[in-house]
C-alpha positions as CSV (number, residue, x, y, z in Angstrom):
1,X,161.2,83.3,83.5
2,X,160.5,84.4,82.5
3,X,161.0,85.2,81.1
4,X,161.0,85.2,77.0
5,X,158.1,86.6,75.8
6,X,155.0,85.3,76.2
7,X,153.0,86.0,73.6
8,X,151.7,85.9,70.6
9,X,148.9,83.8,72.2
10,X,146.6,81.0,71.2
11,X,142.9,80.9,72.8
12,X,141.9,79.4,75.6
13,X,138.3,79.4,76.7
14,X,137.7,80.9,80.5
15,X,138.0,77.7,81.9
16,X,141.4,76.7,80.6
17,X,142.6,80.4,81.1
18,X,144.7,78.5,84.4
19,X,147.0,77.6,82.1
20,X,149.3,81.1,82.4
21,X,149.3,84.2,82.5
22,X,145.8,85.9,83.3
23,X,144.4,88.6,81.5
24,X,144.8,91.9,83.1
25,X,142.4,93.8,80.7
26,X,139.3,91.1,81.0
27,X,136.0,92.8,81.2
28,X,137.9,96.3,79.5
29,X,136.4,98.4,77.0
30,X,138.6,98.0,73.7
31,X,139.6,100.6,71.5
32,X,137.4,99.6,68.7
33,X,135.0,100.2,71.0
34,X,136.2,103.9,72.6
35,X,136.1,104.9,68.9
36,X,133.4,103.5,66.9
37,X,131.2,103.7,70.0
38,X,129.8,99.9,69.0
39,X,129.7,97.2,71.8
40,X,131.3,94.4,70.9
41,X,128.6,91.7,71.5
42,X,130.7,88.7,70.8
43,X,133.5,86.5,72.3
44,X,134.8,85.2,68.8
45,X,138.1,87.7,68.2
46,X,140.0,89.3,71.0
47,X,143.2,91.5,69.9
48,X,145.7,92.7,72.7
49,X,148.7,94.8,72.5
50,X,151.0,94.3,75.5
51,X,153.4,96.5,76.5
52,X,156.4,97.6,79.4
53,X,158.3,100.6,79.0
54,X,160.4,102.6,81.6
55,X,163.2,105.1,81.5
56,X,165.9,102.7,83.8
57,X,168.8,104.4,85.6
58,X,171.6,101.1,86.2
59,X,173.9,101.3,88.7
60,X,177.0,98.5,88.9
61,X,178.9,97.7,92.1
62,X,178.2,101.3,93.0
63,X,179.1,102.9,89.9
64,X,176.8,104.6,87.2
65,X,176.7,102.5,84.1
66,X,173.6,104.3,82.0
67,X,170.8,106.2,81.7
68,X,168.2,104.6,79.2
69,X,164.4,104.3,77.8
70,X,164.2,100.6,77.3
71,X,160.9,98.7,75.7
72,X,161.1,95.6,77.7
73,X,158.2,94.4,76.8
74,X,156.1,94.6,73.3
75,X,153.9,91.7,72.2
76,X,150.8,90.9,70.4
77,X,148.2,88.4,71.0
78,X,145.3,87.5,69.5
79,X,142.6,84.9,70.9
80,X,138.7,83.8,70.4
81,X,136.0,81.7,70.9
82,X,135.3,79.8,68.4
83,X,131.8,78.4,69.3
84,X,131.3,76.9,72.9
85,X,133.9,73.9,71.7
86,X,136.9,75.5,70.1
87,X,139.4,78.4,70.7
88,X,142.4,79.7,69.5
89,X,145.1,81.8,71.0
90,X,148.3,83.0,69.7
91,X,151.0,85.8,71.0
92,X,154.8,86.8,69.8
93,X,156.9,89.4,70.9
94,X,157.4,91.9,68.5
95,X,161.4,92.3,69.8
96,X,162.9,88.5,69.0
97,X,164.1,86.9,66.4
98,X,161.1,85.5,64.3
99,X,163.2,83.4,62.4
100,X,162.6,79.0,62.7
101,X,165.5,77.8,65.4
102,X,168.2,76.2,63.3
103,X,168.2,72.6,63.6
104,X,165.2,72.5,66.0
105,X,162.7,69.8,66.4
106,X,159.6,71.5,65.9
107,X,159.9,74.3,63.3
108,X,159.3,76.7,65.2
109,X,160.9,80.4,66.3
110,X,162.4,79.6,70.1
111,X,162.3,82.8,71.0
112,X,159.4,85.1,69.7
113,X,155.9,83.3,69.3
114,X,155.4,82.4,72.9
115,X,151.8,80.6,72.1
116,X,150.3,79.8,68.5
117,X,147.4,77.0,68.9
118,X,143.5,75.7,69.8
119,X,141.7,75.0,72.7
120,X,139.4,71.6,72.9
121,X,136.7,71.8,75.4
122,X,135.3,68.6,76.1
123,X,132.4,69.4,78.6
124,X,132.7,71.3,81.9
125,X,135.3,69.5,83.3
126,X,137.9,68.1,80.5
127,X,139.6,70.4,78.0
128,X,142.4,70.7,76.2
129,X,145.2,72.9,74.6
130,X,147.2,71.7,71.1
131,X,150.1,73.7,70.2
132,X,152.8,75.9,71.2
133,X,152.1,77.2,74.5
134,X,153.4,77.9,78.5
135,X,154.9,75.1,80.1
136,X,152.8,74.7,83.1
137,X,155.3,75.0,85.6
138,X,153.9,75.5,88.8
139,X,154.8,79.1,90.8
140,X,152.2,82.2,91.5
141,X,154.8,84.7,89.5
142,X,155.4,81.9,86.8
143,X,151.8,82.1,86.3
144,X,151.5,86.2,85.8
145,X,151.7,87.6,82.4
146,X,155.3,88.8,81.7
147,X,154.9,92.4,81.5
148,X,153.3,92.6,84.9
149,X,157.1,91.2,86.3
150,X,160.1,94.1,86.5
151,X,162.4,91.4,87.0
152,X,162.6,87.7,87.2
153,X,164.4,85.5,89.2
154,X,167.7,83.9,87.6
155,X,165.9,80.1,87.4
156,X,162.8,81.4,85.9
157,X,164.5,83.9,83.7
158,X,166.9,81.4,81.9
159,X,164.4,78.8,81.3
160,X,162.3,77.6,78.3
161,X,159.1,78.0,78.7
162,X,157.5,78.0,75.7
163,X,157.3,74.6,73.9
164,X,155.2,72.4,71.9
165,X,152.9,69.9,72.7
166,X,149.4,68.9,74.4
167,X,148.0,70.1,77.7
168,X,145.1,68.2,79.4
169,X,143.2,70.4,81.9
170,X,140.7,68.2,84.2
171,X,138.1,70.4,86.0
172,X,137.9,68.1,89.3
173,X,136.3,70.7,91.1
174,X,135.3,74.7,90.5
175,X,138.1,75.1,93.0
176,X,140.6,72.5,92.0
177,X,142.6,71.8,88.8
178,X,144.9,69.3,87.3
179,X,146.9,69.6,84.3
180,X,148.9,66.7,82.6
181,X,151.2,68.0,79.8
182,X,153.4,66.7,77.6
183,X,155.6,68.8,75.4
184,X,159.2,68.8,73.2
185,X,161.4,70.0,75.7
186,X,163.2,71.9,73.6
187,X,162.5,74.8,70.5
188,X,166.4,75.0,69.8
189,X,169.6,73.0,68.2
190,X,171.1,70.9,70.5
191,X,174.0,72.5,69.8
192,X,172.0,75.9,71.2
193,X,170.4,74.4,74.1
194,X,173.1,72.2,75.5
195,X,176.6,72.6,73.6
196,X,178.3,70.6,72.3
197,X,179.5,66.4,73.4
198,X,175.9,65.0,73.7
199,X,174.0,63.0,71.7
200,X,170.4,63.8,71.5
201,X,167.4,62.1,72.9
202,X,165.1,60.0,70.5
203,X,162.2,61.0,72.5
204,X,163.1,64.5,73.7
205,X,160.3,65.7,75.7
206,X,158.8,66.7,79.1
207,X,156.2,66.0,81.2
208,X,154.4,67.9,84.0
209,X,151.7,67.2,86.3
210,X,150.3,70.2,87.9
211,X,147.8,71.2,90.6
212,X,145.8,74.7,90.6
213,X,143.8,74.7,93.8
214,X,142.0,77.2,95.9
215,X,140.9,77.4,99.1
216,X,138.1,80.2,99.7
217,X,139.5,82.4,97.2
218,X,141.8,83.2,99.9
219,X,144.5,80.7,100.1
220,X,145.4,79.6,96.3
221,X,148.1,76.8,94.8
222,X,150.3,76.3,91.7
223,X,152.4,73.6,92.6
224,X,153.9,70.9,90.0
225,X,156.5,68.4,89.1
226,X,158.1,67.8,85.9
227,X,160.4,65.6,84.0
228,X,162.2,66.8,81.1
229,X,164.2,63.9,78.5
230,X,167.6,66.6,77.7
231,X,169.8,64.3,75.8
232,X,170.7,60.3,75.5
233,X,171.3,59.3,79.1
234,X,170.2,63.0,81.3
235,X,167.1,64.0,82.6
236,X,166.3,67.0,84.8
237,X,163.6,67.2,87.6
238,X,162.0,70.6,88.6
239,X,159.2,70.7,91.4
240,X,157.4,74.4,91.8
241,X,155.5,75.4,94.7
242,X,153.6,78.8,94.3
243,X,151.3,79.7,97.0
244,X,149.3,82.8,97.6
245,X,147.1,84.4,100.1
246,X,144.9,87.4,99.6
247,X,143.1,89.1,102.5
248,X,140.6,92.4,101.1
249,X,143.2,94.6,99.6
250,X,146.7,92.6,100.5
251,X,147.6,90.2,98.3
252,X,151.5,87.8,99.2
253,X,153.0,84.9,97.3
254,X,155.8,82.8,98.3
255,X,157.1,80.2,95.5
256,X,159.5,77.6,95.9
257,X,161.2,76.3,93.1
258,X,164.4,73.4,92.8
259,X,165.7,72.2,90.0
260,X,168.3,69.2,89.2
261,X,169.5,69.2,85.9
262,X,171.7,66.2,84.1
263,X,172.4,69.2,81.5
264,X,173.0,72.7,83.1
265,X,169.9,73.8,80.7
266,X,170.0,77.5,82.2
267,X,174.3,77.4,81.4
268,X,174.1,79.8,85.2
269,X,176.7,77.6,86.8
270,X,178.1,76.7,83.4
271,X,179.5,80.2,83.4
272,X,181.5,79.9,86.5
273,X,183.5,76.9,85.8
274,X,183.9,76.9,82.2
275,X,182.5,73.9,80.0
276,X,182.9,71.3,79.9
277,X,185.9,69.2,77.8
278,X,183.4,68.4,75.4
279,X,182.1,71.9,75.1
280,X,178.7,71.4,76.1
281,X,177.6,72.7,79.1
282,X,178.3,71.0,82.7
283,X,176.4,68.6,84.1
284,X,174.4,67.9,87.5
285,X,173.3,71.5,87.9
286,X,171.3,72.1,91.0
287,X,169.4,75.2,91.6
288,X,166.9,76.4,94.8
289,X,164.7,79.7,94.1
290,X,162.7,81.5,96.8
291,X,160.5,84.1,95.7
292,X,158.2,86.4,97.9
293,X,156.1,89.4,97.5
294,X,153.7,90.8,99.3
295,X,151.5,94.0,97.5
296,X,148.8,96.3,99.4
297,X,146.0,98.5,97.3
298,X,145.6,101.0,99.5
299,X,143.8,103.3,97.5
300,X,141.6,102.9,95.1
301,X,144.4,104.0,92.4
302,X,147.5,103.2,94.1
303,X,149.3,100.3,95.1
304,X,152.6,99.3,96.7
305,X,154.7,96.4,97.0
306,X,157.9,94.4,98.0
307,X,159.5,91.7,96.5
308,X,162.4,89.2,97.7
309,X,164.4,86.6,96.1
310,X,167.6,84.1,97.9
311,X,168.4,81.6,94.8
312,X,171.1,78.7,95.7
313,X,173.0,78.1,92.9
314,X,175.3,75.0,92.5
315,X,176.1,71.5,91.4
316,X,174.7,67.9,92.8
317,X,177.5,66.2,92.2
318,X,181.4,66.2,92.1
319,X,183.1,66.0,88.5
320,X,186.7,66.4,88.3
321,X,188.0,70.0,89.6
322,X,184.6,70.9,90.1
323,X,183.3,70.2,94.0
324,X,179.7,69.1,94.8
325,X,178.0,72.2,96.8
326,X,176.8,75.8,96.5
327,X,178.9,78.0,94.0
328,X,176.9,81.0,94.1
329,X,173.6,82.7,96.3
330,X,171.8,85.2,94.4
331,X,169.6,87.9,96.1
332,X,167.1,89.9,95.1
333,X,165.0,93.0,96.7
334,X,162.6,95.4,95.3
335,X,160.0,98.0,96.0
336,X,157.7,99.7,94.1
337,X,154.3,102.2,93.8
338,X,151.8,101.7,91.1
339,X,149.7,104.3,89.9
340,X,146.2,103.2,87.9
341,X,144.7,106.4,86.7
342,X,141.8,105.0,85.0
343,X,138.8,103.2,86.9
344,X,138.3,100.6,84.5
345,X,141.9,100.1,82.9
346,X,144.6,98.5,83.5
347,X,147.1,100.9,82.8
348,X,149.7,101.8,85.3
349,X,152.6,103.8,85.7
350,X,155.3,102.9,88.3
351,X,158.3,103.8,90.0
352,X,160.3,101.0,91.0
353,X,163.9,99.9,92.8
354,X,165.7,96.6,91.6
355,X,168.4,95.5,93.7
356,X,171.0,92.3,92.8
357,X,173.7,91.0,94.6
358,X,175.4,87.9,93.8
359,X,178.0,85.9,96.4
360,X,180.0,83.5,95.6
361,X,182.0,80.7,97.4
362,X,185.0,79.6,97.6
363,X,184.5,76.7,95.2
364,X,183.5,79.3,92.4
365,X,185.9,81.8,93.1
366,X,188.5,79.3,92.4
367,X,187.0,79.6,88.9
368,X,188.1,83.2,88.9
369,X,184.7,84.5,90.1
370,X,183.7,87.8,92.0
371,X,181.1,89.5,94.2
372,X,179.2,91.7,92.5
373,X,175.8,94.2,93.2
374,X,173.7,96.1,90.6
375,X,170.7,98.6,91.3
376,X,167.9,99.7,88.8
377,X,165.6,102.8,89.5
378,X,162.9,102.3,86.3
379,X,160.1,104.9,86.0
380,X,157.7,103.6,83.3
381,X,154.3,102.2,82.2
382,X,152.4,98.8,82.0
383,X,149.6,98.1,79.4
384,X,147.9,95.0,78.0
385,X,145.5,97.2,75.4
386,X,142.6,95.7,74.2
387,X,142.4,97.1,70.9
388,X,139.4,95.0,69.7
């Protein structure tokens, strides 16, 4: 995804926290309170501090490239409850450019505030969220707060995710939710999103429907569709299916995710072929993720895990010298160990093994294109720090 940071964070009351990325520190003593010693009795201010850092060792088609300490991760969020009606929430990564996105539609930075607005609850079962916020893309690791991911996949990493707009959230049962949002769908230029040779749309935005559902609290569903106005004349369609079972201490996702662009948004396939003779970026992109990881607590402070990824990379259509089909398959495969060495924190430390390799076909290799593999060994810490 991400995925972008996702973060500076507007509120969202407990019942419209489905939205994204949970709160891994919920229920945790804040610093304010470790030092003054004073409960905090109240729900009205929250203020996080979230951060991933690791010493990464990066290895390229078997070669040594570096040897680094690398802050992937520092943001800042703040969120409350205003009284049982309204919320706010807002988050921004502290490393992106803060400045407004030239040219963009909704004055906004594109790339560092990640979420700046208020939640509207209704009653129990209709509320709502106004502002800049997550796309609500469906997808189990969509849904987990950036830090918490040590690499996405290539769709999820090059999109947008964080646009402005409205969300309404419909409580239709305790166990099942559905969201209708409508946002810009873009932060950025045209010129920035797209390239150049298109002539932009007079109502750009995107819409998604999306279904949170759970089964017994052991069977649990992210899926949704979405469809996204780029420019005059293309549109792009995206369906996520995230699906996740957890069994006493095992926990496994498998999400599914296609895309078919009018615009290569992402610019992935873009890359291989060149633009286009307008110099914006090809179009009738097509792009299938798999993503699956499966993660077993089997102590009370440790935790291990796996992680896979086969992402189909391509175009939908023929245009010119470039062939309809599969131009590249991307693979992914990690494992890691997670320490937690505080009962009621949660801090971790880890030691984790990223492995790419990306194949190409003939089509793309025609383009000048070549196989290559890199390998990550990161040793490092995850924290999302309540500090009041």
């Amino acid at each position: 995804m991400n995925k972008t940071l996702l973060l500076a964070l507007l509120f969202v009351p407990a019942t419209m926290m489905a939205q994204q990325d949970k709160d891994a520190s919920a229920g945790e003593e804040s610093l304010f309170e470790k030092v003054t010693k004073i409960e905090k009795k109240q729900d009205n201010f929250h203020f996080l501090l979230n951060l991933n850092n690791s010493f990464d060792i990066n290895q390229a088609d078997g070669d040594f490239q570096n040897a680094k300490f690398n802050m992937r991760q520092i943001r800042i969020e703040a969120k409350g409850n205003i009284n049982d009606t309204f919320s706010f929430r807002w988050r921004q990564r502290l490393n992106r450019n803060n400045s407004p996105a030239p040219d963009g539609i909704d004055n906004m930075p594109a790339s560092s505030i990640d979420v700046a607005g208020i939640g509207v609850k209704v009653n129990d079962k209709f509320s709502m969220f106004l502002g800049k916020q997550c796309a609500a893309y469906g997808g189990v690791e969509f849904d987990l707060n950036p830090i918490e991911i040590y690499e996405y996949s290539d769709m999820v990493d090059y999109m947008s995710n964080f646009l402005t707009g409205a969300n309404f959230q419909f409580q239709l049962t305790p166990e099942h939710q559905l969201q209708l949002q409508v946002l810009d769908s873009r932060s950025g230029s045209m010129s920035d999103m797209y390239g150049d040779g298109y002539e932009q749309s007079k109502v750009p935005l995107v819409y998604t429907a999306n279904w949170n559902g759970s089964f017994g609290n052991v069977f649990k569903t992210r899926w949704s569709y979405s469809l996204m106005s780029q420019a005059k004349g293309y549109r792009s369609h995206y369906i996520a299916l995230g699906n996740e079972v957890t069994v006493n201490n095992f926990d496994a996702f498998f999400d599914v995710m296609y895309m078919r662009e009018g615009i290569d948004r992402e610019g992935i396939v873009s890359s291989f072929v060149g633009n286009n003779a307008a110099g914006g970026h090809q179009n009738d992109a097509e792009y299938l993720s798999f993503v699956m990881k499966a993660q077993y607590r089997f102590a009370p402070k440790w935790n291990a895990f796996v992680k896979g990824m086969v992402e189909n990379e391509g175009f939908s259509k023929a245009n010119g010298a470039i062939e309809k089909g599969k131009y590249r398959t991307a693979l992914g495969y990690f494992a890691g160990l997670e320490y937690y060495p505080m009962k009621n924190s949660n801090l971790h430390f880890f030691l984790t093994y990223v492995g790419r390799h990306y194949s190409y076909t003939d089509r793309a290799k025609a383009f000048g294109c070549d196989d290559y593999s890199t390998n990550r060994i990161s040793i490092g810490y995850i924290w999302q720090l309540p500090m009041f």
